[in-house]
PDB file with one MODEL, atoms N, CA, C and O in Angstrom:
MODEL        1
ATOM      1  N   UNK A   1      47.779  67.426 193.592  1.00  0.00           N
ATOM      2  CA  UNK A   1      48.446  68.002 192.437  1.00  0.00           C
ATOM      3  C   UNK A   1      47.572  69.139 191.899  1.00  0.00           C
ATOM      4  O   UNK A   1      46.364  68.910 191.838  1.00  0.00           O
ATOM      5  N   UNK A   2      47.980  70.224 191.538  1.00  0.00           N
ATOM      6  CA  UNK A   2      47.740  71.322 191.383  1.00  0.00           C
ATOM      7  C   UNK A   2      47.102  71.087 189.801  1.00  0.00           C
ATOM      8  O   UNK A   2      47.625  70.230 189.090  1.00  0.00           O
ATOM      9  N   UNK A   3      45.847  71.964 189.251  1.00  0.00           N
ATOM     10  CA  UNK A   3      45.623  71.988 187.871  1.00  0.00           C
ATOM     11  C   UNK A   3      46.630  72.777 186.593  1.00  0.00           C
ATOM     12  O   UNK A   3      47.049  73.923 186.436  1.00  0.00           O
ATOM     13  N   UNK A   4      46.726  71.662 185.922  1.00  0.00           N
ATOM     14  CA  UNK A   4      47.916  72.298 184.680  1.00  0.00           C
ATOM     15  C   UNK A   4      47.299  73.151 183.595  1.00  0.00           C
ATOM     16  O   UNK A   4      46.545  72.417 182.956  1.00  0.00           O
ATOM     17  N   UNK A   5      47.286  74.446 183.081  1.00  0.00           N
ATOM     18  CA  UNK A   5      46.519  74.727 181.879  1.00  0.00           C
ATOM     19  C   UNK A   5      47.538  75.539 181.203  1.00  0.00           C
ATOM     20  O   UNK A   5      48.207  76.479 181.631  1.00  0.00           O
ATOM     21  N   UNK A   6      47.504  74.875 179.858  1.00  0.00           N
ATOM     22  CA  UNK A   6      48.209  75.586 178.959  1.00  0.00           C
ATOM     23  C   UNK A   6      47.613  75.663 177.636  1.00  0.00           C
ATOM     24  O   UNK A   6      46.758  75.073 176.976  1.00  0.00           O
ATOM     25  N   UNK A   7      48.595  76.847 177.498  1.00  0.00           N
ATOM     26  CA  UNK A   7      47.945  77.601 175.817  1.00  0.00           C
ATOM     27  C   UNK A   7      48.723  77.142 175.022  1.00  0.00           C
ATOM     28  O   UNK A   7      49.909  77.410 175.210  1.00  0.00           O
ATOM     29  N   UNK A   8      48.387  76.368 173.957  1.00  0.00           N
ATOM     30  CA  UNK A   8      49.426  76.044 172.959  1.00  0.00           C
ATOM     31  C   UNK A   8      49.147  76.011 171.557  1.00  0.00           C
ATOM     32  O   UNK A   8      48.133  76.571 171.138  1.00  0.00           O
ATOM     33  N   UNK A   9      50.044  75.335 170.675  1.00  0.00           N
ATOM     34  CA  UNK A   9      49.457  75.332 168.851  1.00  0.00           C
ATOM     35  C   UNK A   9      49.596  73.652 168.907  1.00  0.00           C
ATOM     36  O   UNK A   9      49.925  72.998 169.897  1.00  0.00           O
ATOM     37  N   UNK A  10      49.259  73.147 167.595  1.00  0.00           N
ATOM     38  CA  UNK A  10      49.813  71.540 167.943  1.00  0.00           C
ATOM     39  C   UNK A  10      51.726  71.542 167.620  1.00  0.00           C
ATOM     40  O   UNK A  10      52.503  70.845 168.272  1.00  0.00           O
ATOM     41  N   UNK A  11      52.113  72.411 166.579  1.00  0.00           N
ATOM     42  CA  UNK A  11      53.500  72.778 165.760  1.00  0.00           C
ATOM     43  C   UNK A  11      54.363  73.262 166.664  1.00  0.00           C
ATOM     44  O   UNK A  11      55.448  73.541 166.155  1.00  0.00           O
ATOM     45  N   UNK A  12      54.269  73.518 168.103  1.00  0.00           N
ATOM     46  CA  UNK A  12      55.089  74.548 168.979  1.00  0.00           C
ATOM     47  C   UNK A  12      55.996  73.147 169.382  1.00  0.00           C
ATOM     48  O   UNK A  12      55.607  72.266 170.148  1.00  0.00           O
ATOM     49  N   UNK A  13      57.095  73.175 168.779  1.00  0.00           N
ATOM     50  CA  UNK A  13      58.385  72.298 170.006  1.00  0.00           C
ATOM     51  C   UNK A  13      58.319  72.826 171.148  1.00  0.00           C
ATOM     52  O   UNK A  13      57.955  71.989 171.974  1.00  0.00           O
ATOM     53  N   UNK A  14      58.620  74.491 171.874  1.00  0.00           N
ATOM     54  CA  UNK A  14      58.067  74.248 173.473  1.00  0.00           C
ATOM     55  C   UNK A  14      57.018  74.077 174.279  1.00  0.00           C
ATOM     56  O   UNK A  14      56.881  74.009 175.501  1.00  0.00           O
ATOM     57  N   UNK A  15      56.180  74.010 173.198  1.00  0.00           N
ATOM     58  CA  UNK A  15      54.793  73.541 173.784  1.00  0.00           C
ATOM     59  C   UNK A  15      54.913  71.853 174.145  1.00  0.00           C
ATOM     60  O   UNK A  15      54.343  71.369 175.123  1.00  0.00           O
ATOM     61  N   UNK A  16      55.662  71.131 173.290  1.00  0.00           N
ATOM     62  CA  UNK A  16      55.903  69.660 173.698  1.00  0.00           C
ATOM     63  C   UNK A  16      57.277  69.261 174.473  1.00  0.00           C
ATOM     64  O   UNK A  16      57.558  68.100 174.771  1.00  0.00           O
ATOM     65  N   UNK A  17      58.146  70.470 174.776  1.00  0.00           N
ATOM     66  CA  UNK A  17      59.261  70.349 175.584  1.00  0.00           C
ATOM     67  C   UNK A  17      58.667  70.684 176.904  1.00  0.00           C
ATOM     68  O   UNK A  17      58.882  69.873 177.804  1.00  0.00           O
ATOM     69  N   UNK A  18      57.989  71.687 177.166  1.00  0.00           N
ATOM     70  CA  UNK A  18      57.215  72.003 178.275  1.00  0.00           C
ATOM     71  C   UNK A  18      56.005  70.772 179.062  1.00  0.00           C
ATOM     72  O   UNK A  18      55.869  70.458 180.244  1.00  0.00           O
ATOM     73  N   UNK A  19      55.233  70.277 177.742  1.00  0.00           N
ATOM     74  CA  UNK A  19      54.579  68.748 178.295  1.00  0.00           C
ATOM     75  C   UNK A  19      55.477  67.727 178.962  1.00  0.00           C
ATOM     76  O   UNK A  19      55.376  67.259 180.096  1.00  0.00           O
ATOM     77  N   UNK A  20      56.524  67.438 177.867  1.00  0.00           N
ATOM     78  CA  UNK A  20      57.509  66.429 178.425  1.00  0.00           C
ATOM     79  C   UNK A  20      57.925  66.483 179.563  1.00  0.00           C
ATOM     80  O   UNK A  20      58.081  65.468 180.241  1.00  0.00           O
ATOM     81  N   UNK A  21      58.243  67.961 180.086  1.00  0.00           N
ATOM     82  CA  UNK A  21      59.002  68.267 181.596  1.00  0.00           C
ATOM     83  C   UNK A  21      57.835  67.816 182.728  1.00  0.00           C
ATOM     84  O   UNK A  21      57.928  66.880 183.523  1.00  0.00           O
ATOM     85  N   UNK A  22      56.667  68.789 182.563  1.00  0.00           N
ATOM     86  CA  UNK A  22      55.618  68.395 183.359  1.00  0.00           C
ATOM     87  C   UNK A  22      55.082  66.979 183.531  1.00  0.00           C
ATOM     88  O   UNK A  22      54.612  66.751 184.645  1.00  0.00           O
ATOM     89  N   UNK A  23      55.057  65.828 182.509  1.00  0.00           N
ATOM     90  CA  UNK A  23      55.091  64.514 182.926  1.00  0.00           C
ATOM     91  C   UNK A  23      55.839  64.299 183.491  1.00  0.00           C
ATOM     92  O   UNK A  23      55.588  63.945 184.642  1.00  0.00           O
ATOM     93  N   UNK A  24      57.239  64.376 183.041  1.00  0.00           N
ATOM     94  CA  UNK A  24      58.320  64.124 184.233  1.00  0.00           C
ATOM     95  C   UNK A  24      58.037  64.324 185.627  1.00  0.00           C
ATOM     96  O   UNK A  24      58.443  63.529 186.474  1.00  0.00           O
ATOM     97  N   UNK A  25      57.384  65.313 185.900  1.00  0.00           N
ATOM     98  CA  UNK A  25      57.194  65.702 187.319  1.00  0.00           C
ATOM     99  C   UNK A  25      55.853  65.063 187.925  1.00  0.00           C
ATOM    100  O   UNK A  25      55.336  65.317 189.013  1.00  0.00           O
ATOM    101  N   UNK A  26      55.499  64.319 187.104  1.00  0.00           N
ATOM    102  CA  UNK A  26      54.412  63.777 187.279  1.00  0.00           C
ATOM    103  C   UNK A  26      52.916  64.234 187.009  1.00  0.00           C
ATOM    104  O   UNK A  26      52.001  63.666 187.607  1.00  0.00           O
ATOM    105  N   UNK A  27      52.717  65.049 186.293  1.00  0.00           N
ATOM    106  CA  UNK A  27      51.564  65.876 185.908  1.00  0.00           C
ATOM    107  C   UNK A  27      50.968  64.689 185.081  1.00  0.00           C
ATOM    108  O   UNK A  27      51.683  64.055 184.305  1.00  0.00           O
ATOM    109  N   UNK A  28      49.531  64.375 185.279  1.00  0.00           N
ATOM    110  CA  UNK A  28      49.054  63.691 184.429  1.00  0.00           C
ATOM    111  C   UNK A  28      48.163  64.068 183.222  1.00  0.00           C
ATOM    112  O   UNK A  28      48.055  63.410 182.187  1.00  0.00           O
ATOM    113  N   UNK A  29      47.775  64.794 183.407  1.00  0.00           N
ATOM    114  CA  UNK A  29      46.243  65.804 182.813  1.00  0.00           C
ATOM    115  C   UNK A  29      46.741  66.916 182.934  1.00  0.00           C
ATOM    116  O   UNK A  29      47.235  67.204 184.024  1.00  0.00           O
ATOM    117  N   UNK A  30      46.765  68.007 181.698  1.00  0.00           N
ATOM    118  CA  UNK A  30      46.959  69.191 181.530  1.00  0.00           C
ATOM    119  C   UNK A  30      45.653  69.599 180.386  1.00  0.00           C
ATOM    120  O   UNK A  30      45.309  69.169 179.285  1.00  0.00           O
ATOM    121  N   UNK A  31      45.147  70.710 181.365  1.00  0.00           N
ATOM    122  CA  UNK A  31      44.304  71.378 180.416  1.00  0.00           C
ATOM    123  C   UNK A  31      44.957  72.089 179.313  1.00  0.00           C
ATOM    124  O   UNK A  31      45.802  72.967 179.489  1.00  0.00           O
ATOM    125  N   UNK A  32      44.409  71.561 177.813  1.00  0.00           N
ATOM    126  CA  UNK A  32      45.758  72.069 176.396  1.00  0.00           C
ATOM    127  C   UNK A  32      44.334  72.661 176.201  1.00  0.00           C
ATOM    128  O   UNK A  32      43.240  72.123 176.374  1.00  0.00           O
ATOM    129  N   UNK A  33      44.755  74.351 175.652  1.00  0.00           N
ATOM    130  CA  UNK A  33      44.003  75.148 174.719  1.00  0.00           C
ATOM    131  C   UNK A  33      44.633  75.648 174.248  1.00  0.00           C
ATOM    132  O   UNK A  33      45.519  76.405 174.642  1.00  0.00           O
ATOM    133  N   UNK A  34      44.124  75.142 172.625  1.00  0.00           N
ATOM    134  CA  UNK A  34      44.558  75.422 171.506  1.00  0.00           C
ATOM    135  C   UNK A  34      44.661  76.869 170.884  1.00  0.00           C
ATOM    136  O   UNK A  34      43.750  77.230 170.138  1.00  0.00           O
ATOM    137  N   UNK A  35      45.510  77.554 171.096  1.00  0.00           N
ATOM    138  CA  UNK A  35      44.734  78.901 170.411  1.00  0.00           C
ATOM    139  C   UNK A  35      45.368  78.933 168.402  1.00  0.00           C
ATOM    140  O   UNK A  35      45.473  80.045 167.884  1.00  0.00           O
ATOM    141  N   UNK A  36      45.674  77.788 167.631  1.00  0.00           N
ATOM    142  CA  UNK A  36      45.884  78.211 166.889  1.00  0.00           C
ATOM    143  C   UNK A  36      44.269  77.764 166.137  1.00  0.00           C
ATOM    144  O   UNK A  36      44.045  78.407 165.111  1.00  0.00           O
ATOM    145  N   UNK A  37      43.451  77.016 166.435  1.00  0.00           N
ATOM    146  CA  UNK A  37      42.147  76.568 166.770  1.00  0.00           C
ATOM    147  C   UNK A  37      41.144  77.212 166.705  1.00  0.00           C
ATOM    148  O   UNK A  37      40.223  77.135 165.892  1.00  0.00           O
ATOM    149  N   UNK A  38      41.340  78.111 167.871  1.00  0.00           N
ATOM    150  CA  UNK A  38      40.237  79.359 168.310  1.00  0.00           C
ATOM    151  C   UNK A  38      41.073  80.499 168.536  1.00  0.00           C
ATOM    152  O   UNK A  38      41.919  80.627 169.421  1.00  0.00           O
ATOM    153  N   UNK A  39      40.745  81.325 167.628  1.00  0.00           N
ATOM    154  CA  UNK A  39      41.600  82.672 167.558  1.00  0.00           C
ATOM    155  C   UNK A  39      41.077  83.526 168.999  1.00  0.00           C
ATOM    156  O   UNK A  39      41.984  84.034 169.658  1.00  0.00           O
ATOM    157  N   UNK A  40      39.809  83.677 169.445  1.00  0.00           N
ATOM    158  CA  UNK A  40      39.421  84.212 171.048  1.00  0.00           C
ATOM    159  C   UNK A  40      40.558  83.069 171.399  1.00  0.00           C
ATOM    160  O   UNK A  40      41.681  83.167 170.906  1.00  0.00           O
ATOM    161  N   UNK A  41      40.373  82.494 171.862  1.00  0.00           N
ATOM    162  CA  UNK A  41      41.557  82.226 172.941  1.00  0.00           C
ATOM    163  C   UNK A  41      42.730  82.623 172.950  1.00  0.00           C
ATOM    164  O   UNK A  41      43.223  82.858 174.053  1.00  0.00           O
ATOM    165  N   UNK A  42      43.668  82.855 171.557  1.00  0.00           N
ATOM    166  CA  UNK A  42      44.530  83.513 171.925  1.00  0.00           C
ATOM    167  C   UNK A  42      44.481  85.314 172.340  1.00  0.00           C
ATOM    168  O   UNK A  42      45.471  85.940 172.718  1.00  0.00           O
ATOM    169  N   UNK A  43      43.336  85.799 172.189  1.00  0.00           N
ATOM    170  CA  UNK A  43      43.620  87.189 171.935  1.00  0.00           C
ATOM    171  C   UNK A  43      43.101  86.907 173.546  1.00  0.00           C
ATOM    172  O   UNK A  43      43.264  87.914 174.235  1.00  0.00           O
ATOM    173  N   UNK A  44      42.442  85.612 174.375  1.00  0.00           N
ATOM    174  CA  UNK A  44      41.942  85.144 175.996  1.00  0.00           C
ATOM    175  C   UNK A  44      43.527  85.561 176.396  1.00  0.00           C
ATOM    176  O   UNK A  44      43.925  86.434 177.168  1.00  0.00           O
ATOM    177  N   UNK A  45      43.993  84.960 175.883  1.00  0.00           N
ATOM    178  CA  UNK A  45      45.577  84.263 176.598  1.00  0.00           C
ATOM    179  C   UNK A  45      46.525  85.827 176.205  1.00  0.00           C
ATOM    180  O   UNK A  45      47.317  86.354 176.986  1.00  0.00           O
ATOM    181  N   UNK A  46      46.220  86.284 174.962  1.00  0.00           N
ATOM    182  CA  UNK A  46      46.995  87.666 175.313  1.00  0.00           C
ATOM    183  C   UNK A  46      46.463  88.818 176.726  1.00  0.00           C
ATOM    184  O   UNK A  46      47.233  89.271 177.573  1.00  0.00           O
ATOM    185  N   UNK A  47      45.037  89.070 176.646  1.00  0.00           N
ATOM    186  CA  UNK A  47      44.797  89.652 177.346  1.00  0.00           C
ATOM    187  C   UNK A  47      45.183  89.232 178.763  1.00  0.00           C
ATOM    188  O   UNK A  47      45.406  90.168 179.531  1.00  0.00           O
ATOM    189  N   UNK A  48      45.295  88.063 179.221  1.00  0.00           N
ATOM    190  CA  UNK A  48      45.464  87.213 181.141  1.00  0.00           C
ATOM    191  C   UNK A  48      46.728  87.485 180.786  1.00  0.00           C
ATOM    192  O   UNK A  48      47.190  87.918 181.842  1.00  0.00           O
ATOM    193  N   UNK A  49      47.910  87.527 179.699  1.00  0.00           N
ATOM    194  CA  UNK A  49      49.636  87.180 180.396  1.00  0.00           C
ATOM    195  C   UNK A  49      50.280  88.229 179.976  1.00  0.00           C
ATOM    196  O   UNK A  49      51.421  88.441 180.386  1.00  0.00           O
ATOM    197  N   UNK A  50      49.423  89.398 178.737  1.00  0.00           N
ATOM    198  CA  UNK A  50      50.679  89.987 178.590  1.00  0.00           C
ATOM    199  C   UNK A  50      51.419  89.533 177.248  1.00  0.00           C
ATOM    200  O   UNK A  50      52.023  90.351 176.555  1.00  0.00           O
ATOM    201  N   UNK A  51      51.343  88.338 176.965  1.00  0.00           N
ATOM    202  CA  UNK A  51      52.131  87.715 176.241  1.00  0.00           C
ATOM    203  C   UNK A  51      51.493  87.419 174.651  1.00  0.00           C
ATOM    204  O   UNK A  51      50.266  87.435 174.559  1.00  0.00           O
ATOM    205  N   UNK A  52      52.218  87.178 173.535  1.00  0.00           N
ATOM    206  CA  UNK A  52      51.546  86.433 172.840  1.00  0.00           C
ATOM    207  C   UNK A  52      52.022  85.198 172.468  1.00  0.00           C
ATOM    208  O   UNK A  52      51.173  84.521 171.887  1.00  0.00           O
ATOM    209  N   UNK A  53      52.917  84.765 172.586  1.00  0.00           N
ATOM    210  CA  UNK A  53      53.779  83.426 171.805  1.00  0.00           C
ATOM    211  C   UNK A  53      53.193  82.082 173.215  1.00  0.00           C
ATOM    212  O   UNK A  53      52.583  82.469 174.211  1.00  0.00           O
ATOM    213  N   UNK A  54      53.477  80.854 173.027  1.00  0.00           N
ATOM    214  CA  UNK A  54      52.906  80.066 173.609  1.00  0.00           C
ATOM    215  C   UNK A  54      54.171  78.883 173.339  1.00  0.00           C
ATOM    216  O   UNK A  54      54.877  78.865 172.331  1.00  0.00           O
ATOM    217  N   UNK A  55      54.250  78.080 174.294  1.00  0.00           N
ATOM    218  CA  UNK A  55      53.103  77.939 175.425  1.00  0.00           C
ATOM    219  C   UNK A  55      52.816  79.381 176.364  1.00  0.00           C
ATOM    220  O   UNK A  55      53.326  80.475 176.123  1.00  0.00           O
ATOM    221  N   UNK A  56      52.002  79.116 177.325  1.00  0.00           N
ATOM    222  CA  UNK A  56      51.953  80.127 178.396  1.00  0.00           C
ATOM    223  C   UNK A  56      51.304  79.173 179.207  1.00  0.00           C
ATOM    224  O   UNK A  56      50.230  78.663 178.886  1.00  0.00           O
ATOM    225  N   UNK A  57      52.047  78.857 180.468  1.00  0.00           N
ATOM    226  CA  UNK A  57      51.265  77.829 181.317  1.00  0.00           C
ATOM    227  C   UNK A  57      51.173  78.266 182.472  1.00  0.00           C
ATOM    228  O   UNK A  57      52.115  78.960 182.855  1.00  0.00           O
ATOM    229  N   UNK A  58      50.081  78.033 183.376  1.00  0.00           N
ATOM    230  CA  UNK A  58      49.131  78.052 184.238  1.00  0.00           C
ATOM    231  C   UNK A  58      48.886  77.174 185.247  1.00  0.00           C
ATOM    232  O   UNK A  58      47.810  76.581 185.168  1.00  0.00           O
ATOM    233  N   UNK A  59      49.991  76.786 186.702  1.00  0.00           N
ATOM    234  CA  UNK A  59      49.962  75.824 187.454  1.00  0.00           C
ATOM    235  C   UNK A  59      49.048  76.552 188.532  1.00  0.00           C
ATOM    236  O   UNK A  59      49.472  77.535 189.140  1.00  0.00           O
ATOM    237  N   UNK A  60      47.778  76.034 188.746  1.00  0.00           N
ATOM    238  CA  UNK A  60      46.679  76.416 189.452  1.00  0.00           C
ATOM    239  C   UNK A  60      46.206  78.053 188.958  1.00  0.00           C
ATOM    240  O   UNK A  60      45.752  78.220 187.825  1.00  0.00           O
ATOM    241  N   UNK A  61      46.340  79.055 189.787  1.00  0.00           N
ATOM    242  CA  UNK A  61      46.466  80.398 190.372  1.00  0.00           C
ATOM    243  C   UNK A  61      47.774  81.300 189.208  1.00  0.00           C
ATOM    244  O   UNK A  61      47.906  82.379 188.632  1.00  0.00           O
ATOM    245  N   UNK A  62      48.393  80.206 189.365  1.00  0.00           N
ATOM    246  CA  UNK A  62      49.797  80.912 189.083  1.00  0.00           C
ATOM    247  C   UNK A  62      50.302  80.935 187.685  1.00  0.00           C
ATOM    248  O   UNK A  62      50.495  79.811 187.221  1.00  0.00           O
ATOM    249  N   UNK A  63      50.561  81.927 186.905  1.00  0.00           N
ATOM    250  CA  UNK A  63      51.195  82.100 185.638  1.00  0.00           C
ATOM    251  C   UNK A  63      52.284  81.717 185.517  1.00  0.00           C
ATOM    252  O   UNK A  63      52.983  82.722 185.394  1.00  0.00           O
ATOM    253  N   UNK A  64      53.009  80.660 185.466  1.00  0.00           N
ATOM    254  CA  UNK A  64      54.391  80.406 185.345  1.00  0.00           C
ATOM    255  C   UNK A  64      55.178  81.237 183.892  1.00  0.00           C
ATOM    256  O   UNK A  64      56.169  81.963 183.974  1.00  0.00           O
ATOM    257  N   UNK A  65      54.596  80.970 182.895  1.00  0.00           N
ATOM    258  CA  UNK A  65      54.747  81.899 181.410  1.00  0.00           C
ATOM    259  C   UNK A  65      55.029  80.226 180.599  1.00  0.00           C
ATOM    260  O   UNK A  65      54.468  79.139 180.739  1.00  0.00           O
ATOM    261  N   UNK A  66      56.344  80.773 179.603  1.00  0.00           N
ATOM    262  CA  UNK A  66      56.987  79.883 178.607  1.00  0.00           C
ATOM    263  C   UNK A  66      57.744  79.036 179.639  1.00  0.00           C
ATOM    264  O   UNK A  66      57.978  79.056 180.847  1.00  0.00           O
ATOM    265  N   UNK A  67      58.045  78.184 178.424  1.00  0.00           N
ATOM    266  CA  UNK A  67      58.288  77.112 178.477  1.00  0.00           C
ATOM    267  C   UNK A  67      60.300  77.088 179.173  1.00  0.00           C
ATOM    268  O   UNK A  67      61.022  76.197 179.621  1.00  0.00           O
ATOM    269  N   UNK A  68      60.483  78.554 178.906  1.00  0.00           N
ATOM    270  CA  UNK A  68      61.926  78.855 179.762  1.00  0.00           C
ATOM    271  C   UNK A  68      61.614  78.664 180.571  1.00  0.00           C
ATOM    272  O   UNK A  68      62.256  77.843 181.226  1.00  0.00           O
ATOM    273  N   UNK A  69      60.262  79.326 181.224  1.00  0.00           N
ATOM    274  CA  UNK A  69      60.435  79.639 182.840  1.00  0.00           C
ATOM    275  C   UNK A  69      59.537  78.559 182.953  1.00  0.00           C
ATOM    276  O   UNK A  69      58.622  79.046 183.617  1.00  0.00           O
ATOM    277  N   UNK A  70      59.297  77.609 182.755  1.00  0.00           N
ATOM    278  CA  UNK A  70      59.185  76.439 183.272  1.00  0.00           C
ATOM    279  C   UNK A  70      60.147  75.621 183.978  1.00  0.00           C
ATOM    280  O   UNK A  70      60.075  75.073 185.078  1.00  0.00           O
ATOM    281  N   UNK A  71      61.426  75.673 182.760  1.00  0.00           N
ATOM    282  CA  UNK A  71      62.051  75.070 182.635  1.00  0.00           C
ATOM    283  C   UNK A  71      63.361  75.651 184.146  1.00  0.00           C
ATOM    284  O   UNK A  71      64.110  74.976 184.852  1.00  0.00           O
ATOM    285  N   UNK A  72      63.158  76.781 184.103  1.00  0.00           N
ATOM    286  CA  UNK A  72      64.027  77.884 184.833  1.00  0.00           C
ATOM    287  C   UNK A  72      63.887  77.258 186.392  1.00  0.00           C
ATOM    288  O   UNK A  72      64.776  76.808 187.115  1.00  0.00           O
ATOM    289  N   UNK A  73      62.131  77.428 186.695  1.00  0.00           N
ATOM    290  CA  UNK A  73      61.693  77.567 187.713  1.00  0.00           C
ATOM    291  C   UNK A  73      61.880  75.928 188.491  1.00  0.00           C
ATOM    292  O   UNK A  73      61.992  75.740 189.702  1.00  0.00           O
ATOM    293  N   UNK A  74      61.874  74.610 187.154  1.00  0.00           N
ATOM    294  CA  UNK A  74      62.181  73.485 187.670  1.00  0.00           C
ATOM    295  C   UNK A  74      63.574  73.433 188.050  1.00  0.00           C
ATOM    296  O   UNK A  74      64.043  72.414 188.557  1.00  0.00           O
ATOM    297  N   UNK A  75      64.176  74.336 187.865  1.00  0.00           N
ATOM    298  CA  UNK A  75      66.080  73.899 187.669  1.00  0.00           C
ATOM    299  C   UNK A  75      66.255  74.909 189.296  1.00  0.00           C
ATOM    300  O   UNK A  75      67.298  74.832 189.946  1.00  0.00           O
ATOM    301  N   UNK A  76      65.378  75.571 189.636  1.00  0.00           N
ATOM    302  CA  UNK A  76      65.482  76.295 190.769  1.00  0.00           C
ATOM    303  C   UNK A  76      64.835  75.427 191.853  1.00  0.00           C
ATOM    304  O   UNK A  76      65.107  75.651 193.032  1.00  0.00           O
ATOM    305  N   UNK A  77      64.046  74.513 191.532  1.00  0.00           N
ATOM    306  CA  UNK A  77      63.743  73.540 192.571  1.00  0.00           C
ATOM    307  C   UNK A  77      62.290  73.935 193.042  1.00  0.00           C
ATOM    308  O   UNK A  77      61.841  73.404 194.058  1.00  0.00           O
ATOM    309  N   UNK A  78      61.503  74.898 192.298  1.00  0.00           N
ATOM    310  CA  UNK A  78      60.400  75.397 192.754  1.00  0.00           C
ATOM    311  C   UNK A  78      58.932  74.633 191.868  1.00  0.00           C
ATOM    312  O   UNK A  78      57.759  74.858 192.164  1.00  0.00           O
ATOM    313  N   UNK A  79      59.398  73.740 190.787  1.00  0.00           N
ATOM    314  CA  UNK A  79      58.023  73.232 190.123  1.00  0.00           C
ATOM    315  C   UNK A  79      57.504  72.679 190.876  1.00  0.00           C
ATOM    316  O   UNK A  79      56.448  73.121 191.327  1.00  0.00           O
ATOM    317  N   UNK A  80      58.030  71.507 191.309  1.00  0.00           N
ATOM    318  CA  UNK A  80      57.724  70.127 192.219  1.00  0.00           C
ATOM    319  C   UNK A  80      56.679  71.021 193.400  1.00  0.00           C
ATOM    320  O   UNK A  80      55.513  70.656 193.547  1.00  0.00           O
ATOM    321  N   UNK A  81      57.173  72.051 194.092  1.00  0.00           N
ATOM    322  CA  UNK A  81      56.240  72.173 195.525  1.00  0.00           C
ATOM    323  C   UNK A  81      54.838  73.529 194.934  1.00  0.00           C
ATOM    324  O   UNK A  81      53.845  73.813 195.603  1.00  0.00           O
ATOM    325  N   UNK A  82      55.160  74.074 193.693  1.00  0.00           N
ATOM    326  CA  UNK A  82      54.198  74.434 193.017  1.00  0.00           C
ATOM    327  C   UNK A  82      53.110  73.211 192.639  1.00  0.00           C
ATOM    328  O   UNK A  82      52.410  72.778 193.554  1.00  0.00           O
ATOM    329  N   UNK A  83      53.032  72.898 191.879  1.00  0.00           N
ATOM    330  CA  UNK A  83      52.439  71.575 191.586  1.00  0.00           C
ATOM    331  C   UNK A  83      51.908  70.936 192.851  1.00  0.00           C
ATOM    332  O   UNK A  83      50.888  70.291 192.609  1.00  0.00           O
ATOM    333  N   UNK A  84      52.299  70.907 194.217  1.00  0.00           N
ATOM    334  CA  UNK A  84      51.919  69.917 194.784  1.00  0.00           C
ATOM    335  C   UNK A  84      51.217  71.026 196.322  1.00  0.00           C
ATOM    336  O   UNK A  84      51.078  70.835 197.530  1.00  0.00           O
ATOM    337  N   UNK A  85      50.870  72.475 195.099  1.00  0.00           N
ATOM    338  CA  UNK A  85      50.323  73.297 196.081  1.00  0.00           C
ATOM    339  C   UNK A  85      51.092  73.814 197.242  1.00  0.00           C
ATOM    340  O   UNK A  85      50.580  74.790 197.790  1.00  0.00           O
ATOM    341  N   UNK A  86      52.261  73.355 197.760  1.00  0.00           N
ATOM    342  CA  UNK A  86      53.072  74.134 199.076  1.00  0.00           C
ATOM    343  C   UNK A  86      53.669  75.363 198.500  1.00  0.00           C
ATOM    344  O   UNK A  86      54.823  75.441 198.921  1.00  0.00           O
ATOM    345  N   UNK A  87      53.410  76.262 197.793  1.00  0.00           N
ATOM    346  CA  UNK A  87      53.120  77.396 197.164  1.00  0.00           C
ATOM    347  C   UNK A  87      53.033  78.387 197.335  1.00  0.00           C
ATOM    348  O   UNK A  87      52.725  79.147 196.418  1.00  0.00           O
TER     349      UNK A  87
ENDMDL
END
C-alpha cells in the first residue's frame, strides 16, 4: 500500500469525506498535516500543488488534489491500483 499524505484543517468536511473514502479502500495510516496549525505548511502545500484550499492529497509520488478528485478518480476505478502502487 502506497503512502497517504494529506493537507488538511481539523473543520474541513472534505478533509473527513476524503478520510472516510480512503479507509474504505483500505488505507490505514495517512500522513494528516495540519496547515491550519502551521501556517509554513500551508504556504509548503501552496507552493508543491498550485492550490490553496485543502484537503490536497498525496498517494505516494502522486498529487491526486481535493477531495473531488479523489472521489472522481475512485468512481473511475483508478484509486484502488494507485494505492496498491500498479500505477
Amino acid at each position: 500500500m502506497q503512502q497517504v499524505r494529506m493537507y488538511t484543517t481539523q473543520v474541513c468536511p472534505y478533509c473527513l469525506r476524503a478520510k472516510a473514502l480512503l479507509k474504505q479502500r483500505g488505507v490505514e495510516q495517512i500522513e494528516e498535516i495540519r496547515v491550519d496549525l502551521d501556517p509554513q505548511q500551508r504556504m509548503a502545500m501552496t507552493e508543491t500543488t498550485g492550490r490553496r484550499t485543502v484537503p490536497q492529497i498525496f498517494i505516494g509520488d502522486t498529487h491526486v488534489g481535493g477531495c473531488d478528485d479523489l472521489v472522481e478518480l475512485d468512481q473511475r476505478g483508478g484509486l484502488l491500483p494507485l494505492l496498491s502502487g500498479q500505477r
